[in-house]
C-alpha positions in Angstrom: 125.0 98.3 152.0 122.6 98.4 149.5 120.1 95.3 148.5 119.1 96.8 144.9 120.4 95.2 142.3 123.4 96.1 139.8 122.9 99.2 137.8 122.9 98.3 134.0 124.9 100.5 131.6 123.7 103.5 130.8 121.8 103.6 126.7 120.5 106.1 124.9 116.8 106.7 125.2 115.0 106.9 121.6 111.4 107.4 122.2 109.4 104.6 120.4 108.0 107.1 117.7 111.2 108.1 116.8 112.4 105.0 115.9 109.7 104.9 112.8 110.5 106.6 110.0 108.1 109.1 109.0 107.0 108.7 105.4 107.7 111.5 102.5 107.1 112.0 99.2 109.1 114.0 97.3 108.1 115.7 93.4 110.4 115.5 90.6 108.8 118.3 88.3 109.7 118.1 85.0 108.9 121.0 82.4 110.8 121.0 79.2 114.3 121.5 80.3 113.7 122.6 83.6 113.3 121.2 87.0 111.0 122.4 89.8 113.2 123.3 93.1 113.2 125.9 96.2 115.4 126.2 99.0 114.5 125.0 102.8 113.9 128.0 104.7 115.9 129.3 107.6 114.4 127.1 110.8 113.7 124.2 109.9 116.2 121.4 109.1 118.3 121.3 106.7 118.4 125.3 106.3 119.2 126.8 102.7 119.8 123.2 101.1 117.7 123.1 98.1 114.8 120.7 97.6 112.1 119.3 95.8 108.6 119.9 96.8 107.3 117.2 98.9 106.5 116.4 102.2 104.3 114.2 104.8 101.8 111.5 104.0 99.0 111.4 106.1 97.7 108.6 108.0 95.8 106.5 105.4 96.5 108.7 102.1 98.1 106.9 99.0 101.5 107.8 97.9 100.3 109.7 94.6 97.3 111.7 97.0 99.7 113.0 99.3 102.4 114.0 96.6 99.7 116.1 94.3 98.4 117.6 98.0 101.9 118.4 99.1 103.3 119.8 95.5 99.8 122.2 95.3 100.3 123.3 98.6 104.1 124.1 98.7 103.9 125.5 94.8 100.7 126.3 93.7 101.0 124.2 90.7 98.4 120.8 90.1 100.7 117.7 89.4 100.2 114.1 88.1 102.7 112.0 89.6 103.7 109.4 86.6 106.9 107.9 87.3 108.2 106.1 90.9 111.5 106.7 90.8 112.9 105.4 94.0 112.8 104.8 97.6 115.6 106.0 99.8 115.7 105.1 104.0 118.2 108.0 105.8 118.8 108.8 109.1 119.1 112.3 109.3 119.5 114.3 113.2 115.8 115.6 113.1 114.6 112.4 111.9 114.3 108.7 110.9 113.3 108.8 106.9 111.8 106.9 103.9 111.7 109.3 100.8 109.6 108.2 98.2 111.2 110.1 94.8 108.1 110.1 92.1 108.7 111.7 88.9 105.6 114.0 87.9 103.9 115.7 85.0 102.6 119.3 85.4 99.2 120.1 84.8 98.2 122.7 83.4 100.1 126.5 83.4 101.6 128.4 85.9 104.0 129.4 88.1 105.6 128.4 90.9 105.2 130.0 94.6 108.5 131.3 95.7 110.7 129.8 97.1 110.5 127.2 94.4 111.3 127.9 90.6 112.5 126.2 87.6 116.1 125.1 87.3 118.1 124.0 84.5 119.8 120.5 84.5 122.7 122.0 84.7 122.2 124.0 87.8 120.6 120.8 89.3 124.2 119.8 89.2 125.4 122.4 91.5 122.7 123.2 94.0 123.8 121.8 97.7 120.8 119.4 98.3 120.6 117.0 101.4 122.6 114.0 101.3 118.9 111.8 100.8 118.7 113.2 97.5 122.4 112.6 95.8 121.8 108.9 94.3 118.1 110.0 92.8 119.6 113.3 91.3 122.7 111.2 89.9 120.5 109.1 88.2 118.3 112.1 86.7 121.8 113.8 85.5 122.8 110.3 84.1 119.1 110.1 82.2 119.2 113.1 81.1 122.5 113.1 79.2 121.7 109.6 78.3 118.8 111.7 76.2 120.4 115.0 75.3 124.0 113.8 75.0 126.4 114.8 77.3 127.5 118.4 78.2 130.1 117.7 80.6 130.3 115.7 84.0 127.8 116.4 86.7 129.0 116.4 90.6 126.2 116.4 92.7 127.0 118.4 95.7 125.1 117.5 99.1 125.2 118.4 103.4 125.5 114.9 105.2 123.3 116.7 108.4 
């Protein structure tokens, strides 16, 4: 007979990095009637969704730093980000996140590095972005018609994984 005691029930392990969530900024780029998006590349999550450009902040680096870094870096193009627009927590498989959604002004000319490009409003309707992203692009649909007058409804589609 054994004298250790009782096993406990099994639990899942989550390492204690991985229960932090891991700080992103993400660029709405406005110019004129376009919006600035690219598609996620095969490997990585979230494969073939489309996206904003955006990514890590660093250790230490302010919200607006890491944003103009990230956006010059993914894009090529200089930002100034002018507008927070909103914070959203999700949980996705690859990770634990909180998306920081700033609104930004371009600066200067140019264009952007493939795979990101200008899309209509319209169009930002009907791209498959991550499931993160559906309340902010609702309420940039809902703006913008709110300003242009509406052109029809807007269903934004997204992946839940």
């Amino acid at each position: 007979m054994s004298t250790e005691p009782p096993s406990t029930p099994a639990r899942s392990f989550i390492p204690e990095f991985a229960a932090e969530r891991t700080t992103i900024v993400v660029g709405i780029v406005v110019h004129g009637e376009r919006v600035l998006v690219g598609v996620r590349p095969e490997g990585c999550p979230l494969a073939g969704c489309a996206e904003f450009p955006g990514g890590k902040v660093l250790p230490g680096e302010a919200l607006e730093a890491a944003l103009a870094r990230e956006v010059m870096e993914e894009t090529g193009l200089a930002v100034r980000p002018s507008v927070w627009r909103q914070v959203v927590e999700h949980d996705y498989a690859h990770g634990r996140l909180q998306l920081h959604f700033i609104r930004c002004e371009l600066v200067g000319t140019g264009s952007p590095r493939p795979p990101f490009r200008w899309a209509s409003w319209s169009e930002l309707a009907r791209l498959p972005f991550p499931a993160a992203n559906a309340e902010v692009i609702q309420a940039l649909l809902v703006e913008q018609e709110r300003l242009q007058g509406p052109d029809g409804g807007h269903e934004v589609k997204s992946r839940s994984s």
